[in-house]
N, C-alpha and C positions, 0 to 999 in steps of 0.2 A: 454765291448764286450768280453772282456777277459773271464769273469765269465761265460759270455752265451753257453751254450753246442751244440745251433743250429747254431754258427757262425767260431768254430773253426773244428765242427762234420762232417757240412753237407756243405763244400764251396766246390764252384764249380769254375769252371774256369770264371765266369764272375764277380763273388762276388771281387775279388781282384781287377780287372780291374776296376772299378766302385770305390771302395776304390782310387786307384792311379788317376784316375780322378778329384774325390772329393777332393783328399789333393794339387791338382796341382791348380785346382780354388781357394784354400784359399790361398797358398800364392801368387797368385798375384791378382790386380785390379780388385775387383769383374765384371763380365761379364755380364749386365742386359739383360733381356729378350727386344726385339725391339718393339718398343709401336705399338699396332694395333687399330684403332678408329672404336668403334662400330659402325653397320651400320646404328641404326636407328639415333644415333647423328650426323652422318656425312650427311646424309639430311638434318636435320633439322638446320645443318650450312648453306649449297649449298643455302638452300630458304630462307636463312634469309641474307647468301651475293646478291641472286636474287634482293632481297626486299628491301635493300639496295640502288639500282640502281634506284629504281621506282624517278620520278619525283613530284609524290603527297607528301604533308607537312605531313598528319596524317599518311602514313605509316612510312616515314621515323623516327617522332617522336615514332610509335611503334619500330623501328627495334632499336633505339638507346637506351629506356627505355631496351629491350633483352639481345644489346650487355652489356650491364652495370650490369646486372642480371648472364651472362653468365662468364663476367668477374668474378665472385667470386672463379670460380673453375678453378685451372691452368693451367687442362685434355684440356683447351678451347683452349688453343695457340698450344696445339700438334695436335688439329684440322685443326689449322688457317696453320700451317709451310705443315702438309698436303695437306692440297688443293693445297697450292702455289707450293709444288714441287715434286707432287707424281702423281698429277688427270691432266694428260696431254693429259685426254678425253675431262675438260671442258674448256669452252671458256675462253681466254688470260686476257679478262676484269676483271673475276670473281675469275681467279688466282690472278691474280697481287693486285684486290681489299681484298684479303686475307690475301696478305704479306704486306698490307698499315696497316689495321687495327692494324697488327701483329707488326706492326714497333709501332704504337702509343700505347699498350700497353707495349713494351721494356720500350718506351721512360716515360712512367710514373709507370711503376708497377717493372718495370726490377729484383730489389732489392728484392723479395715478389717471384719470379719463385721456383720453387723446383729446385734441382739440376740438375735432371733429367728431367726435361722438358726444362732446360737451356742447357745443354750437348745435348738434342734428339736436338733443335734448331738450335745448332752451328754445329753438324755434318749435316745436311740436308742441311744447306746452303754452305758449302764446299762441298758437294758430288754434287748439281744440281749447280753451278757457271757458267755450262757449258750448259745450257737449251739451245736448239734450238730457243726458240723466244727470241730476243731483250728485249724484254717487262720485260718478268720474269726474265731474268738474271738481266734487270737495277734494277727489285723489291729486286733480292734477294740482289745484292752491296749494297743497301742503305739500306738492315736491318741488313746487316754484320758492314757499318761503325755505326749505330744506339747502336747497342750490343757493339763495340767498342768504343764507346762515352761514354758508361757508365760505364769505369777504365777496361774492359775485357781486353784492349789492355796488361796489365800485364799477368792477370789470363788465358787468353788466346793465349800461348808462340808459339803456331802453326799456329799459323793463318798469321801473314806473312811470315815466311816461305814458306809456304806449297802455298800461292796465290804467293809466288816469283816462286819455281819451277812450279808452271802450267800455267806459263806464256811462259814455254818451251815445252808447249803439241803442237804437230802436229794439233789437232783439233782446228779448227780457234774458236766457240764457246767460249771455253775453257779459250783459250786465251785473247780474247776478256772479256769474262764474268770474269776475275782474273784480266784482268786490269781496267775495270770498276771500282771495290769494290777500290782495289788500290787507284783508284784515289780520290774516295771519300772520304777515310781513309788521305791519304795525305792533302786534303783542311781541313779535319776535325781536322786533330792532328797532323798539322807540326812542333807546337812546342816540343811534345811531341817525336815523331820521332827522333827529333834531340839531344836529351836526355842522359844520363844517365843512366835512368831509363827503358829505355827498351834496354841498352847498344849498344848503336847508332846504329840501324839497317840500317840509311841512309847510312852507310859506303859502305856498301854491295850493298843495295837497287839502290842508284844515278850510280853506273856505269852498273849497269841492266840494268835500263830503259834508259841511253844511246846506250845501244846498240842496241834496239829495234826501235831508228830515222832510220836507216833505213830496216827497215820493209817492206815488199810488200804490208802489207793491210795500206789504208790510214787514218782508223780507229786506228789500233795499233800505228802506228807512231803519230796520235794527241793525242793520250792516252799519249805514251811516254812522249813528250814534257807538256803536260798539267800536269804533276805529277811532273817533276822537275823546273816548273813553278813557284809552290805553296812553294820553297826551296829558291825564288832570296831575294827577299825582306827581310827575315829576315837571308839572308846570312848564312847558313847552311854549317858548317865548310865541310863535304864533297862534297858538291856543289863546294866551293872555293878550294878544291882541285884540282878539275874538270873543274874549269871555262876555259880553254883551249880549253878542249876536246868541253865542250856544246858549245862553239861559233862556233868551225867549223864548229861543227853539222848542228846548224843552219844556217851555211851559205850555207850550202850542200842541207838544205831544200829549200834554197829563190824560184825556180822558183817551189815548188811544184805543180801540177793539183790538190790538193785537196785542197779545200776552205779553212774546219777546220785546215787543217795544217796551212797552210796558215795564218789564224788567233791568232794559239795558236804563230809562230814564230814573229808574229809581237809584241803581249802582252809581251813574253821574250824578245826583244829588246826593250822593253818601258822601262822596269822592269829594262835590265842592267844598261839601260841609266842612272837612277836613283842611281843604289846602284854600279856600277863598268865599271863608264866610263872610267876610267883609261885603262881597257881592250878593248875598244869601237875604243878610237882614234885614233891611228892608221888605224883603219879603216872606220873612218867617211863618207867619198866621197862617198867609194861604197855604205853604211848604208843609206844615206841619199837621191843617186839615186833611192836605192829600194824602199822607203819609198813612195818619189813621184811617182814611179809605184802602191804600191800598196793603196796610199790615193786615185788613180782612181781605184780598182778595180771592177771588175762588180758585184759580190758581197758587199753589204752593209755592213754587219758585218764584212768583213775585213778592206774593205775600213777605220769603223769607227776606229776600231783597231789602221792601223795607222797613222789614225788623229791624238789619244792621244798622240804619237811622239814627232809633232812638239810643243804641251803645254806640255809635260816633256822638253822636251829639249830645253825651253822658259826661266825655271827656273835655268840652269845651264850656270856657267858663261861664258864655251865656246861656247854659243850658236851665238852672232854675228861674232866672227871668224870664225866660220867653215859653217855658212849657210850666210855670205853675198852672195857670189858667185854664191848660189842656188836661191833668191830672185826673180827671173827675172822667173823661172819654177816656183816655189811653190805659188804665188801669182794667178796667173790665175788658180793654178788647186785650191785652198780655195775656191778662189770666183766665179768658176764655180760649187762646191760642196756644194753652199748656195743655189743652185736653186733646186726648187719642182720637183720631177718626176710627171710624169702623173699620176702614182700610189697613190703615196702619194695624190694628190688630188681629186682621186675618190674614193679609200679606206679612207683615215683618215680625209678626208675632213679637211684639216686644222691645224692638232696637227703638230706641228714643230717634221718633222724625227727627229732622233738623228743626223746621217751625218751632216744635214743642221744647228743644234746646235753647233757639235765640232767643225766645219769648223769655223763657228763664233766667238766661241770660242776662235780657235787656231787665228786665225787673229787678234784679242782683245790684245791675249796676248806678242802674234809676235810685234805689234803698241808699244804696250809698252815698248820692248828692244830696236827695231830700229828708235821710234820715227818718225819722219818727212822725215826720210830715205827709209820709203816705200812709201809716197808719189808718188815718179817717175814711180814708179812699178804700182801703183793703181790709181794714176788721168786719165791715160788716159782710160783707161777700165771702169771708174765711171761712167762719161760721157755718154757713149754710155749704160751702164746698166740702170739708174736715167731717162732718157729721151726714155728711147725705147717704142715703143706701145703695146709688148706683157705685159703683166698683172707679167706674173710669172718672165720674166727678170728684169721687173722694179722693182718687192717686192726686187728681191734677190741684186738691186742695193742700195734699202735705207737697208736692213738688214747690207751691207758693212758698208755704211755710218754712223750703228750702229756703229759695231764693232770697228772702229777705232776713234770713240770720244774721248774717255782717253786717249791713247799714242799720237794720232796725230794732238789734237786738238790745239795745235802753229799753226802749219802749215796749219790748214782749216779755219782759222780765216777768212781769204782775201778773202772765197768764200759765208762762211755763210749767210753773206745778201742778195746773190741771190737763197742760197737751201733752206734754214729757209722757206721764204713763196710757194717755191715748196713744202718739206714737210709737211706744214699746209695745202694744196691743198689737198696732198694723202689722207690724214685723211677725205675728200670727195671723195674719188675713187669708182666708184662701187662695186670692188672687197673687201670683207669683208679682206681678207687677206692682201691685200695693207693697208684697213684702220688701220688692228691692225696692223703691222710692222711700219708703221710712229709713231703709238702712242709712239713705244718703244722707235724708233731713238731719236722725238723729245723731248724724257726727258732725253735722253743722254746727249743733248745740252742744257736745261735748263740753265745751268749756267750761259750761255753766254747770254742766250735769259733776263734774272733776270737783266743783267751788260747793257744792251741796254734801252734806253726808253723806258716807258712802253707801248707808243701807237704804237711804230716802228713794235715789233716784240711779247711782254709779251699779249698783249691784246688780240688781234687774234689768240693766240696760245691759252688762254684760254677759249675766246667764242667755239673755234672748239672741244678742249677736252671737254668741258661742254655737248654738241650735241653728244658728241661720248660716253660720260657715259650714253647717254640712244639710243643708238644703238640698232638695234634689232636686233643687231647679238650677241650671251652671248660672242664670245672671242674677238670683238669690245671692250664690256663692259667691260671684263677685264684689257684689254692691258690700255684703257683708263683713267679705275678707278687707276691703279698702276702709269700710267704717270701721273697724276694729284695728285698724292701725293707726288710724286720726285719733281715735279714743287711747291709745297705746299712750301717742305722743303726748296727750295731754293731761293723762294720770298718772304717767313715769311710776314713780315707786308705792303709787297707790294699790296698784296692780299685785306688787309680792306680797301677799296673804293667800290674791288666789292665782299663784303660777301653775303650781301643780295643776288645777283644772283645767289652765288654758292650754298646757302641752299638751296635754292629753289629746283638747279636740285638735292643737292647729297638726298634731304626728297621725291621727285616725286623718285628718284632710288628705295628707301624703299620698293614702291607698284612694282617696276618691276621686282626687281631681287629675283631670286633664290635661291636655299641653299648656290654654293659655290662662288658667285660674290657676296653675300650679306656680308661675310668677308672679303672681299677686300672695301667692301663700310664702313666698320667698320674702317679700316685702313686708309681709306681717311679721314675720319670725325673726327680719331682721331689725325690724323698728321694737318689736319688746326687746331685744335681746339691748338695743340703744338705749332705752327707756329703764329698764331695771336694772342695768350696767354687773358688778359685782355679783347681786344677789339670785343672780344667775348659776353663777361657782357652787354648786351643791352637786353630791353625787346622785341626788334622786334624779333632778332634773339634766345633767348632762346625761344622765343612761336614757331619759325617755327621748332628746332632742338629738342627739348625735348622731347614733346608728339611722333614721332613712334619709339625714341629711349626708352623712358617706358614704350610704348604697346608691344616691343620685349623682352622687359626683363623680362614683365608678363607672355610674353608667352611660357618662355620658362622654362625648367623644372630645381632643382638642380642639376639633375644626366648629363642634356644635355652640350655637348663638346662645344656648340655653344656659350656656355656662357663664354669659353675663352674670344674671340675676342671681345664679349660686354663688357665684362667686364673691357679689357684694353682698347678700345673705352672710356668708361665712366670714366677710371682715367684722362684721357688727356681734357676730358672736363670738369668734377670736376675739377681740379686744374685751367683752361684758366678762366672758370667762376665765380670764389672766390663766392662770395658771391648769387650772380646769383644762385647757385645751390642749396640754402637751401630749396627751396619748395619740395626738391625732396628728400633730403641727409636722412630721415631717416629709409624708406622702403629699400633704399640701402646700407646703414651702416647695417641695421639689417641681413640683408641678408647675406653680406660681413659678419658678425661675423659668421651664422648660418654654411655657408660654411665652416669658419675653421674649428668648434667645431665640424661636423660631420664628417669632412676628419679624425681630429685626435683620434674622436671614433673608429671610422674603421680599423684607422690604430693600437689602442691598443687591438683592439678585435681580429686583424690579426695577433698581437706578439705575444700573447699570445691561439694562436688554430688556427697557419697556415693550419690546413688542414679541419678545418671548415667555414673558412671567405678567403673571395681574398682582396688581398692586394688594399686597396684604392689606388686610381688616384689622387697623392698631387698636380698633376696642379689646381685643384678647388681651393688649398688652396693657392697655389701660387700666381693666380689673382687676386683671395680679397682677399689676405694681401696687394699687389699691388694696388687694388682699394681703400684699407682703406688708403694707403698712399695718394693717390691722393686727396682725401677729407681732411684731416687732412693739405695736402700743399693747397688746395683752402680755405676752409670753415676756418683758424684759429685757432681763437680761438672760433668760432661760433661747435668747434665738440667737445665743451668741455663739455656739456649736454651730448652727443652720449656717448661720453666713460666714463662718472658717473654712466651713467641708464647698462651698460655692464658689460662680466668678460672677455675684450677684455685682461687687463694687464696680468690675470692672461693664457689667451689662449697664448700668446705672450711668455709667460714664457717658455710653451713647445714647441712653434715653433722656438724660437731661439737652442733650442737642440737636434730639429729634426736631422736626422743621411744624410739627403739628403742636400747638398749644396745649392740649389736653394730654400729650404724652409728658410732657414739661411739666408741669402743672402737678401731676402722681408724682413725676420721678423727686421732685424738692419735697412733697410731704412723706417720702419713703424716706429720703436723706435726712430730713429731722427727725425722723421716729427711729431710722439707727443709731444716728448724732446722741441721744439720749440712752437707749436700750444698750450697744455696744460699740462706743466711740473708739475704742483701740484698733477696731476694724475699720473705719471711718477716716482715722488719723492720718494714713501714708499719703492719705489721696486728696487731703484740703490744697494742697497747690496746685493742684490742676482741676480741680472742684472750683476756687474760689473766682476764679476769672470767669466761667460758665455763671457762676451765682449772678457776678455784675453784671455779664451781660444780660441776663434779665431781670434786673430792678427797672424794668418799660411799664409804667403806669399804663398802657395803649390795651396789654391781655393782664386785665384785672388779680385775675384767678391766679395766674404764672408767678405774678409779681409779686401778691400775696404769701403765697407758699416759699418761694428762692427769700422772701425779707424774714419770716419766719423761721427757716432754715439757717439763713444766717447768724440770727439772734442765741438755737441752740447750739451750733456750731461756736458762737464765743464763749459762753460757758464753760464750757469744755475742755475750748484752747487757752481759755485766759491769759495771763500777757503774751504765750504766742501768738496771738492772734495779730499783735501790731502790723507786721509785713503787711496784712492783708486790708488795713481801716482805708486805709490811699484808694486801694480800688472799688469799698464800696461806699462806705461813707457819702461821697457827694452824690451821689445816687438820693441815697435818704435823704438827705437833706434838700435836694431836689423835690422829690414827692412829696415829703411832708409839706414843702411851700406852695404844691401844686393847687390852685383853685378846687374844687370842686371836685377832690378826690375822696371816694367813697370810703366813709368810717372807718369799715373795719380794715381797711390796709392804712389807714390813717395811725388808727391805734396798735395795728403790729407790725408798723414805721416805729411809731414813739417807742416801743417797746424793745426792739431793736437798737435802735441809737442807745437809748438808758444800757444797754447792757455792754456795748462795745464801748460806751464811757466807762463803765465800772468797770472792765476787766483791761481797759487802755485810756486811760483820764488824760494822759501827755499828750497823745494825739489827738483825742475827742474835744478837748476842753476852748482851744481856739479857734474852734466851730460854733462855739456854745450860742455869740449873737447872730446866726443863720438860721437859729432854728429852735432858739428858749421859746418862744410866743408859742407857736402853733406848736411846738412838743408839750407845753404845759395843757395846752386847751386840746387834746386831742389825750391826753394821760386821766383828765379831771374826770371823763364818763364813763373810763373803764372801772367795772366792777373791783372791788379791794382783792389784791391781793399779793402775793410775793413779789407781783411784778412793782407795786406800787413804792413797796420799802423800799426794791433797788434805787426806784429813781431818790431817793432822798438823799441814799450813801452818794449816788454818781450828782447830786447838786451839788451837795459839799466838797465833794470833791473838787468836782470842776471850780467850785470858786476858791478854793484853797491854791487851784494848780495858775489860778491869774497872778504873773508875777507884778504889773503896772496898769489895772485896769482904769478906765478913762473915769472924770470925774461922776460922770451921767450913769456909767455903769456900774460903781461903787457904791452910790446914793441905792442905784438897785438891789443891789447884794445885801447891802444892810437891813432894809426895805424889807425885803425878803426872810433875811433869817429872824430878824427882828419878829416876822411873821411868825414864824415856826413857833417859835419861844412863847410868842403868844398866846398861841393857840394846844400848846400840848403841857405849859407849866411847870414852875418849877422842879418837882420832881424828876417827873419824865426826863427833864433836859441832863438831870445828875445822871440818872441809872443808862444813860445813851451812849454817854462819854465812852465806853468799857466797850462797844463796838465795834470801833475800827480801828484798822492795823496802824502801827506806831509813824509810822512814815505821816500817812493822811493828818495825825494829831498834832505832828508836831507841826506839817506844813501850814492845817488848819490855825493853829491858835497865831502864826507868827500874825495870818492873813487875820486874822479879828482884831488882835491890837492894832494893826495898823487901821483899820476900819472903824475902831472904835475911838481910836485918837484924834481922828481926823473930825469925828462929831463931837466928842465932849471940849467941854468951855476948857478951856488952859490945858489941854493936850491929856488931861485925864480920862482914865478908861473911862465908858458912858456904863449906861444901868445894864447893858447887855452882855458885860462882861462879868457882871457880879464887881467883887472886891479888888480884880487883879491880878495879876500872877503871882507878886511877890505876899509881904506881911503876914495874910492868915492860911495860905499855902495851898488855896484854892488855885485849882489851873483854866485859863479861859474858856479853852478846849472843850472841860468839862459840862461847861453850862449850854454848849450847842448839841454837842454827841451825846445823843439817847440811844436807846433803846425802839426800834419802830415802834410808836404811837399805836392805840388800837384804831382797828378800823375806820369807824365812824367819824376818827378822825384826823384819819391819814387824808381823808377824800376832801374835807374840809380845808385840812392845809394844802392841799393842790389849787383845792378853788381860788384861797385867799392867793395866791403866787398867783395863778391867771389872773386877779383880780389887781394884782401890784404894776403887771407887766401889762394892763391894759389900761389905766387909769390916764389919767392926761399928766400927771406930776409925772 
C-alpha cells in the first residue's frame, strides 16, 4: 500500500478509520456474520415439520426418506435451531418438533457439524433458555444436555456458568428454563460433574441450588432438590460437605403444598437412608412419622415415593430397632394401600398400580425382618379383609396373604388348612381380579401345599389352576399359567400320576392363547418337562406335547424374538425326554446350528463396517447353543451323527471367544454336554479348546468361570492321563479360586470337584499342589451332596499322598492324622474289601508310603495299629487295610468332615 500513490495521495478522513477497524478485527476472535435462512428453505422445512405430524404411513415414510436427504447439508440444523427459537409466530408442536429432530441429529451426526453451525447452535439455545412456553424451554434443556452428552461439557466452558448465573434472573422463565437444562445435565453427567475434569464445578454448583429450596416458586424448589438428588447415591464429595445443610433443608421442606416437592424430598430421604444413615438417626422418629404421612398421600406419586422407604429401610440393620414401635401405624396404612382405587378399575381395568405393588412389596419385605412378629399386627385385620363381601377388600386381603408367605410363614402354618381351600375357592370368584390374586398367593404356599398329602390339599389346588390356565380372562391366564409352574417346581414328581391331564390343558392353551401368555405357556411346559425329567419319555404323552410345540417352531421365523422362549421350552424337554426326542432332534439341531452361524456372520460383518451392518442380537445364539446343550444332555450319544454331519466344533470355537459373557457362558456348557455325549468329536479340538478354557477360569464373570471349570473337569475324564500337557495351563487357575475369599459356593464346589479329577486322572502333576489347596478343597468337597464325585476324591487323596516322595515332618503327622481318620470311621472291614480298588501302581506306591509313616510313629521302628500285622509273617499287605471299597454314603460325608476337621484343628 505503501507503493500505491492513490492511498497515501488521496486519504480522506474515513480511509484510516476503516484501516483501524480492520486491524482491531484481526487481532481478535474473528466476528461471523449472523446466519439468516433463506426464505424459500425455511418453508420448505415448516411443510415438511407440518408433514411430519400427519398420521398416514406413506407420508410419514416420504418426510423421513426428506429428512435423511436434508441431513447431508449442515445449513439444515441452522434451519431446525431456527424454528425452535426464533418463529415464535408458529405453533409450540411444530417448534418443539424442530428441536426433537434437532436433538436426534446432535445425538448421531454431532461430530460431522461445522464449527459454525455448532457455535450458531449453542449460542441460540443459551440466548431462548428463557422462552415463554414450557414446551420449548423443556426442548431447548434436553438439546443443551444432548450437545453436552457428547464431551461439549469440556469444550463448552460457558455453559454452566452462564445457566448458574441466570438462575439469578428476576424473570421467572428464565430461571426456570436454566434450571430445567441444569437438571438434565446433572442426571446426565453426575459423574463427570463431580470431576476433575471440569474442575469440580459441583463445589460451586451444590450450595447454589441449596439455596434455591427455598424459593417461592414450587417449580424451582423441585428443580433445586431434584439436581442435588442426582449427587446422593454416589456421594459427591461437595454434597458431603453439605450433608448438614441439605437435611435441614429438607426437613424445612416436609409439609410442603407442592406435590413434586413433596416427592422429590421423599426420594432424597430414600437415597440418604441408603448411602448416610448415620446422619438420618438421630432423627429417625420424626423421619419415620413423616413417612407414614406421606405413604397416605393423596397424591399417588408421592405416596409411592415413600413406600420405597420402608423396602430401603428393610435392608438396614437398624430397621427393627427403630420401626418396632411404628408396627402398630405402618401395617394398617400398607394393607390399606393394597386396595384398588375406583380409578384404577375403571381406567386400568386391572394392571396392579404401582402403589398397590410397593405396599406389597414393602410388607413382603418388612415379614421378612420381623418374621412372626407382625403376625399380632396383621391377623386381626386379615380376617375381616379374607372374608368380607366387597370384591376389592377381599383381593387386597389374599394379595396380604401373599406378601407375607416367606417371612411369616412358621407362624401361618396353624391356619393354612382352613385358608388353603378358601383360597382355591377365590380362584372361582367372579371377579377376574380375585381369580388372578389367589392364583399368585396360592403359589406362594405351594410348598407347604407339595409337604401335605396329595389328595388333602395338592390335588385341588391343581384341578383349579388347570380350569384357570384356560380362563377367559388373558390376566386369569397369566397369573395361572406362572402359578402352575411354581407349583411344577415344587412337586417335581409328584405331578406324574397326573401328566396326562395336565398336557391336555397346557396343548388345548396352545389354540387359546395369545402372543404374550403364550410365553408364559412356554415356561410352564418347560418347567414340568424339568420337574418330571424322564417320566416324560412315554408315547402317550410325547404325541399329545410335540406336534403344536413343532407347528410353533415352523411357524415362526429366524429373525422372530419369540423363538427365545421356544427355544428354551424345547431344551427342557430335549433333555426330560432322552431318547423320546429323536423323531424330532434333527430339523432342530439343524436349526440350532443355522442360528449360530448366522448371528456370528453378522456379527463379523458388524466388526468389520459398523456403520454399514447393525450389530446382531446374540440372544439367538445364546438359545441354541442352549438348546444344542439340552439335546446333547437328552439324546446321548444318539447326537453323535448330528455333530459328524456339522461344523458345530468348529462354530463353538468362536463362540467360546465371543467378547459378550453370556455367549461364553452357553458355549462351555455345550462343550461339556458333548465332552460326555460324543467326546471323539470333542477330542481333535482339546488343544486349541484348552488355552480358551484358561483363559476363563476369571472368578470376575461368575457364570463363564463356572461352566469353562466344569467343562474342564468332564474334559479330564475323558482325556485321562492325556490330559497331563494340559494341568500347567489350568491348574493354578483352580487353585487360585479355590483360595479366593469370598467366592460363591457353587464355583467353589465345582472348583473342588475339578481339581479332584485332574488329580485322579494326573496325580504326578496334581499332587505337589496338594499344600495350595487341601484346606479349602476339603471344606468346599464336605457340603456337596454324596456322590460319585465324592469317592473320587478319596482314590485322588490316597493317591496324592502315596505320590509324596519326602513329605516335611508337619505334613506326614497330617497324612497319618488323616488316614488314620478314614480307618476310623469306615472299620475294619470296609478297609479290607477297598484294597481291590485300585490299580496296582497306586498299591504298591501306597503301602511303600504307609510303612514309612507308620515306622516313623510306632515305638522301636515297628509298624503302628494302622498297618494291622505288617507286610511280612501272616501275609497280610499294608495297602490292604487303607484301600476299600467307597464307603456308603452317610459316610463318605462324615469322613470329609473328619479331614476338614484334621486339617483345621490347631495340632
Amino acid at each position: 500500500r505503501e507503493e500505491d500513490p492513490l492511498s497515501s495521495s488521496t486519504s480522506t478522513s474515513s480511509g484510516p478509520a476503516v484501516n483501524e477497524r480492520t486491524s482491531e478485527r484481526q487481532t481478535d476472535k474473528p466476528i461471523l456474520m449472523e446466519w439468516q435462512p433463506d426464505e424459500q428453505g425455511l418453508q420448505q422445512v415448516l411443510q415438511l415439520l407440518k408433514d411430519s405430524q400427519s398420521p398416514n404411513t406413506a407420508t410419514q415414510r416420504a418426510v423421513q426418506q426428506k429428512l435423511e436427504q436434508l441431513n447431508q447439508f449442515p445449513d439444515f440444523n441452522n434451519y431446525l435451531i431456527f424454528v425452535l427459537t426464533r418463529l415464535k409466530t408458529e405453533d409450540e408442536p411444530t417448534r418443539s418438533l424442530s428441536g426433537l429432530i434437532l436433538k436426534n441429529n446432535v445425538k448421531a451426526h454431532y461430530q460431522n457439524f461445522p464449527p459454525t453451525v455448532a457455535e450458531f447452535i449453542k449460542k441460540e439455545c443459551l440466548s431462548n433458555i428463557g422462552d415463554p412456553s414450557p414446551l420449548i424451554r423443556a426442548t431447548i434443556g434436553i438439546l443443551i444436555t444432548t450437545i453436552a452428552s457428547k464431551g461439549e461439557l469440556q469444550t463448552w466452558p460457558e455453559l454452566l456458568p452462564q445457566l448458574c448465573n441466570l438462575l439469578n434472573s428476576e424473570d421467572y422463565n428464565t430461571c426456570e428454563g436454566s434450571f430445567g437444562a441444569l437438571q438434565k445435565i446433572c442426571e446426565d453427567s453426575s459423574e463427570l460433574l463431580d470431576s476433575d475434569a471440569l474442575n469440580r464445578p459441583l463445589n460451586i454448583m451444590i450450595p447454589k441450588f441449596l439455596q434455591f429450596f427455598k424459593h417461592c416458586s414450587p417449580k424451582i424448589r423441585s428443580h433445586a432438590i431434584a439436581c442435588v438428588n442426582q449427587f446422593i447415591i454416589g456421594r459427591a464429595q461437595a454434597l458431603m460437605d453439605n450433608i448438614d445443610t441439605f437435611i435441614e433443608s429438607l426437613f424445612a421442606l416436609a409439609a410442603d403444598e407442592d406435590s413434586e416437592v413433596r416427592k422429590n424430598v421423599c426420594r432424597a430421604l430414600v437415597m440418604l437412608l441408603e448411602v448416610r444413615v448415620d446422619r438420618l438417626i438421630p432423627h429417625m422418629f420424626s423421619i419415620i412419622q413423616y413417612m407414614l404421612q406421606r405413604t397416605q398421600d393423596p397424591d399417588e406419586n408421592v405416596a409411592l415415593e415413600a413406600c420405597e422407604f420402608w423396602l430401603t429401610l428393610a435392608e438396614q440393620p437398624i430397621c427393627k430397632d427403630v420401626l418396632s414401635g411404628h408396627l402398630v401405624q405402618l401395617i394398617p396404612i400398607l394393607v390399606n394401600g393394597m386396595k384398588y382405587s375406583e380409578i384404577d378399575i375403571i381406567l386400568l381395568k386391572g394392571d396392579v398400580e404401582e402403589d398397590e405393588a410397593c405396599s406389597a412389596a414393602a410388607l413382603d419385605v418388612l415379614a421378612n425382618v420381623f418374621r412372626d412378629e407382625l403376625l399380632p399386627h396383621l391377623l386381626p385385620l386379615l380376617k375381616g379383609l379374607l372374608f368380607h363381601p366387597d370384591w376389592v377388600i377381599k383381593e387386597s386381603g389374599i394379595l396380604v396373604l401373599g406378601a407375607i408367605a416367606e417371612g411369616c410363614m412358621q407362624g401361618m402354618v396353624p391356619y393354612l388348612p382352613e385358608l388353603i381351600p378358601h383360597l382355591i375357592a377365590g380362584l372361582c370368584d367372579k371377579k377376574a381380579l380375585v381369580r388372578s390374586i389367589a392364583c399368585w398367593t396360592l403359589s406362594r404356599y405351594a410348598h407347604w401345599v407339595v409337604s401335605q398329602p396329595p389328595d388333602s390339599h395338592l390335588k385341588p389346588l391343581m384341578t383349579e389352576l388347570l380350569k384357570r390356565i384356560l380362563d377367559g380372562n388373558k390376566r386369569v391366564q397369566e397369573a395361572a399359567c406362572s402359578a402352575f409352574a411354581t407349583l411344577e417346581e415344587e412337586a417335581c414328581t409328584e405331578l406324574v400320576p397326573y401328566l396326562s391331564f395336565i398336557l391336555d390343558t397346557l396343548v388345548f392353551a396352545f389354540g387359546k392363547y395369545q402372543h404374550k401368555n403364550l410365553l408364559i405357556l412356554y415356561d410352564a411346559i418347560g418347567t414340568l418337562a424339568d420337574s418330571v425329567g424322564h417320566h416324560l419319555n412315554q408315547p402317550e404323552y410325547i404325541q399329545k406335547l410335540m406336534p403344536p410345540l413343532i407347528n410353533k417352531w415352523n411357524e415362526l421365523k429366524d429373525e422372530d424374538k419369540d423363538l427365545f422362549p421356544l427355544l428354551e421350552c424345547l431344551s427342557s424337554v430335549a433333555t426330560a425326554l432322552q431318547s423320546g426326542f429323536l423323531p424330532y432332534c434333527e430339523p432342530v439341531y439343524q436349526r440350532c446350528v443355522t442360528l449360530v452361524q448366522k448371528t456370528l456372520a453378522q456379527a463379523m460383518m458388524y466388526n468389520q463396517h459398523p456403520d454399514q451392518y447393525e450389530a446382531p442380537d446374540k440372544d439367538f445364539m445364546i438359545v441354541a447353543l442352549d438348546l444344542l446343550s439340552g439335546l446333547a444332555e437328552g439324546l446321548g450319544g444318539h447326537v453323535d451323527q448330528l455333530v459328524a454331519r456339522s461344523n458345530i466344533m468348529t462354530l463353538l470355537f468362536q463362540c467360546m471367544q465371543d467378547s459378550m459373557p453370556e455367549v461364553r457362558q452357553s458355549s462351555f456348557a455345550l462343550l461339556g454336554d458333548l465332552t460326555k455325549a460324543c467326546f471323539p468329536h470333542v477330542k481333535p479340538c482339546i488343544a486349541e479348546f484348552m488355552p480358551i478354557l484358561g483363559l476363563n477360569l476369571n472368578p470376575e464373570f461368575i457364570s463363564v468361570c463356572n461352566n469353562a471349570t466344569w467343562a474342564i473337569g468332564e474334559i479330564s475324564m475323558q482325556m485321562g492321563a492325556e490330559m497331563q500337557p494340559y494341568v500347567g495351563v489350568v491348574l493354578p487357575h483352580l487353585v487360585e479360586i479355590i483360595n479366593r475369599p469370598n467366592t460363591p459356593k457353587t464355583l467353589l464346589e465345582n472348583t473342588a470337584i475339578t481339581i479332584g479329577r485332574l488329580g485322579y486322572v494326573c496325580p504326578q502333576e496334581v499332587a505337589p499342589q496338594l499344600q495350595q489347596f487341601i484346606r479349602p478343597w476339603c471344606t468346599s468337597l464336605r457340603n456337596i451332596r454324596d456322590n460319585e464325585e465324592k469317592t473320587l476324591r478319596l482314590y485322588f487323596f490316597c493317591d496324592a499322598v502315596a505320590s509324596w516322595v519326602s513329605p516335611k515332618d508337619d505334613l506326614r503327622e497330617m497324612f497319618y492324622k488323616i488316614l488314620h481318620g478314614f480307618k476310623e470311621q469306615v472299620g475294619e472291614e470296609n478297609w479290607q474289601q477297598f484294597s481291590e480298588q485300585f490299580p496296582p501302581l497306586l498299591k504298591e506306591r501306597l503301602s511303600a508310603c504307609l510303612r514309612s509313616l507308620a515306622a516313623l510313629r510306632a515305638p522301636g521302628g515297628h509298624t503302628g495299629k494302622l498297618l494291622g500285622g505288617g507286610a511280612g509273617g501272616d501275609g497280610a499287605r499294608p495297602w490292604d487295610l487303607l484301600l476299600l471299597p467307597p464307603p456308603p454314603p452317610h459316610q463318605l460325608s462324615s469322613i470329609l468332615h473328619s479331614v476338614d476337621g484334621f486339617l483345621t484343628s490347631p495340632a
